[in-house]
N, C-alpha and C positions, 0 to 999 in steps of 0.2 A: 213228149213229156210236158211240155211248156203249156201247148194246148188241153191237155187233161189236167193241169193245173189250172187255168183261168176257167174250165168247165166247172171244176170244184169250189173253185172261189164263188162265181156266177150264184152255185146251186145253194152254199151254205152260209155266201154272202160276208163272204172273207174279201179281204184288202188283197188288191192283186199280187202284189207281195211275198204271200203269205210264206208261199214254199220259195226257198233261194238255195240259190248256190254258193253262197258267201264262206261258208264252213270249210269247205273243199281246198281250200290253202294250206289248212290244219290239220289235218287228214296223215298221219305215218305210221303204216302197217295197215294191217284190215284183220279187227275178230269183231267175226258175227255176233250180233244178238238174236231177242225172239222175232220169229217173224211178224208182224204189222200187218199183212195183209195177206191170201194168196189166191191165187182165179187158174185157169189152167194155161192163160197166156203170160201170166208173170206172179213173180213171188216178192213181197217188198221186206225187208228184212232192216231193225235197227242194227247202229253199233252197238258192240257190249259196250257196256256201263265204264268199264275202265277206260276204253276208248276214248268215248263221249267226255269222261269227267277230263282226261288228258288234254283232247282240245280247247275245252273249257278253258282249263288250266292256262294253256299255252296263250291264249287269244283272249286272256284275263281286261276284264273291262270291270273296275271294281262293283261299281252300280246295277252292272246289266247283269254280270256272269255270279256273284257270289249267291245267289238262292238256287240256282239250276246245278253248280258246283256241287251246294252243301248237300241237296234232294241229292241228287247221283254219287255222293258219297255215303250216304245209306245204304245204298246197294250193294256196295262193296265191307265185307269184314275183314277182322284182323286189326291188328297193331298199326301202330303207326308206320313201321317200315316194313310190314307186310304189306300194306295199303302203297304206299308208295314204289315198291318192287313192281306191283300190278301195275303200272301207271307208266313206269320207266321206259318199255319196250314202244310206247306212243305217243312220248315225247318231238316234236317237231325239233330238230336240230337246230340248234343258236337260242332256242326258249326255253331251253331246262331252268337256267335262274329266274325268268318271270315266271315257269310253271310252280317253282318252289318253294317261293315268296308268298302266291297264292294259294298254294296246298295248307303254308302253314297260318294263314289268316282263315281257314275254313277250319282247318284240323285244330285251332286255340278255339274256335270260335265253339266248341265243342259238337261240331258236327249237326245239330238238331233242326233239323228245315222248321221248326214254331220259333228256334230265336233270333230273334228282333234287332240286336243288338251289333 
């Protein structure tokens, strides 16, 4: 995988970087998203959206994580504690109160990936 990652960097002229395994600490439970790629030797498949926004959450970096938060909490509808039910079951254990902290500086922020503020 590593080498088909520096091939694609190579080709599209990406920072070797690009693709990491850095996320993968943050990771509790597994629901599938849409799949991203498929060939007949393998299938690449994201997390759902709740997933994604969970880690986020959980691995909260005010600067870096509140725009890709707020984007992937468009995806998801519902109330504020419908939204957050979705979220609960991918929670990393011992980061529910940083996850919740930054739920609610996204969910004040009134969710909108155009605001600035």
């Amino acid at each position: 995988m590593r080498h088909a990652a520096r091939r694609v960097a190579e080709a599209l002229g990406l920072p070797d970087d690009w693709l990491n395994d850095g996320a993968k600490g943050f990771i509790h439970g597994l629901a599938l998203g849409d799949t991203v790629f498929e060939h007949e030797a393998f299938t690449v498949r994201a997390l759902a959206p709740e997933q994604l926004l969970a880690m986020k959450l959980c691995a909260w970096r005010d600067a870096i994580d509140f725009e890709d938060a707020r984007l992937l909490l468009t995806k998801l509808g519902g109330e504020r504690a419908q939204v957050w039910a979705k979220l609960e079951p991918f929670l990393l254990p011992g980061r529910e109160t940083t996850a919740c902290y930054a739920f609610d500086d996204i969910w004040e922020s009134g969710h909108d990936p155009r605001h600035t503020g």
